[in-house]
N, C-alpha and C positions, 0 to 999 in steps of 0.2 A: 566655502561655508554654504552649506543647503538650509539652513533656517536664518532666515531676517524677520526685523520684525520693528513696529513705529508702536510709539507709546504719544499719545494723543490725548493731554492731561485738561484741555478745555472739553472737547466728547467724550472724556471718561472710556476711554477707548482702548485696549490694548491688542494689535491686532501681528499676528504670526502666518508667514508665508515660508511652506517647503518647497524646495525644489530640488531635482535630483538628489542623490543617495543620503539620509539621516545618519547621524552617528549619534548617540547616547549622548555623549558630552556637548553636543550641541545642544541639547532638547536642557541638560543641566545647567550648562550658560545662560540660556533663554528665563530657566524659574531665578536664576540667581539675578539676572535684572528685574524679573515681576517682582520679586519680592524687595531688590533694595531701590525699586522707585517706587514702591508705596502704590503700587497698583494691584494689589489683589482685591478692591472693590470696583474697579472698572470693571466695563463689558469686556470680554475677550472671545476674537473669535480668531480660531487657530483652522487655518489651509492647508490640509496635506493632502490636498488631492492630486498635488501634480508631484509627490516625491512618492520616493522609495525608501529600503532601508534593510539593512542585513540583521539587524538587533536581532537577537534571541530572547524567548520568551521571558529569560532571568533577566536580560537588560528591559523589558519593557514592564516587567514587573517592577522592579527599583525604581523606577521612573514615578509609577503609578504611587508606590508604597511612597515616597519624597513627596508626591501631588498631595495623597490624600493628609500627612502631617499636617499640611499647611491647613487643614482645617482645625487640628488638634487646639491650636492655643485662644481659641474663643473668636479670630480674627473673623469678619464675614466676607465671603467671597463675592463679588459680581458673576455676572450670569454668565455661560459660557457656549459657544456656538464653536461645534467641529465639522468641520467639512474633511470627510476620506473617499477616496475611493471604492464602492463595495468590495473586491479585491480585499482589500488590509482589514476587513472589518472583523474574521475571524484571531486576525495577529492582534487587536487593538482592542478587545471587544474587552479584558479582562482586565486593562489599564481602565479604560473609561467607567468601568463598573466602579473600578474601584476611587473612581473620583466622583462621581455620583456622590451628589448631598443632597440631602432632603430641604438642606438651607439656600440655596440657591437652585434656579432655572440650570436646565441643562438640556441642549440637543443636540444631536446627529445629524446629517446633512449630508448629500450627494451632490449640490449644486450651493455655489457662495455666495449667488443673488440671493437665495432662498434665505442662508443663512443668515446674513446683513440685516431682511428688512424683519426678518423673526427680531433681532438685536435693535431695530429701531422701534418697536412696536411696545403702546405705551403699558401693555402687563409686565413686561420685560424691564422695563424702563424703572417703575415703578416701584420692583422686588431689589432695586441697587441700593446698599448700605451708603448711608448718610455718612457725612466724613467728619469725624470728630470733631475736628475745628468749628463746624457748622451748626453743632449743638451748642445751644444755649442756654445753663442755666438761669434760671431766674431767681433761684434762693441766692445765689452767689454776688445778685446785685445789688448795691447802695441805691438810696433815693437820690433824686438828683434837683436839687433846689436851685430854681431860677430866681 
């Protein structure tokens, strides 16, 4: 398998490394953990600087088309930091467009220092959706008599 990847639920982190050759179904395993561990509001930064990949334009478009749904249902995303190789940037350029939202940060990257400290840096930090659980209503509270 050429994509691994750590999910890091105290840094709000979800972070992806390729290596050698991509296949489609990898990159499809990879959103089907984003999505069932409840991290599509973490930071994500995805490394494909040191892979490859035989995909055809129609498999990286599916790909894209699957990325961009996950905005559909009102969910908000966390920010998201890509490192590629300039190489793949004309195969990739049509996926990443298409994940482009106006509702989250989004960058490009050639080096994954770069990309990191963009990802720790506090505008970035600051545009990550709040986790439901952490909101608190206040109409919803009783008084509390001591």
């Amino acid at each position: 398998m050429a994509v691994h990847w750590t999910i890091n639920s105290e840094a709000k982190l979800f972070e992806v490394t390729c290596s050698g050759v991509v296949e489609p179904d990898e990159i499809h395993q990879m959103l089907d953990v984003l999505v069932g561990s409840d991290a599509l509001g973490y930071r994500k930064l995805f490394d494909g600087s040191q892979a490859d990949t035989n995909m055809g334009v129609m498999d990286v478009l599916s790909i894209g088309v699957r990325m961009r749904g996950l905005h559909g249902d009102g969910t908000r995303l966390g920010p998201l930091a890509v490192v590629i190789a300039p190489d793949k940037y004309p195969l990739l350029s049509r996926v990443l467009g298409i994940v482009a939202s106006p509702r989250r940060p989004m960058r490009i990257f050639s080096e994954i220092d770069r990309a990191r400290k963009w990802l720790d840096t506090p505008a970035v930090r600051r545009r990550m959706p709040v986790p439901e659980d952490a909101v608190v209503n206040r109409g919803d509270q009783l008084p509390l008599n001591c």
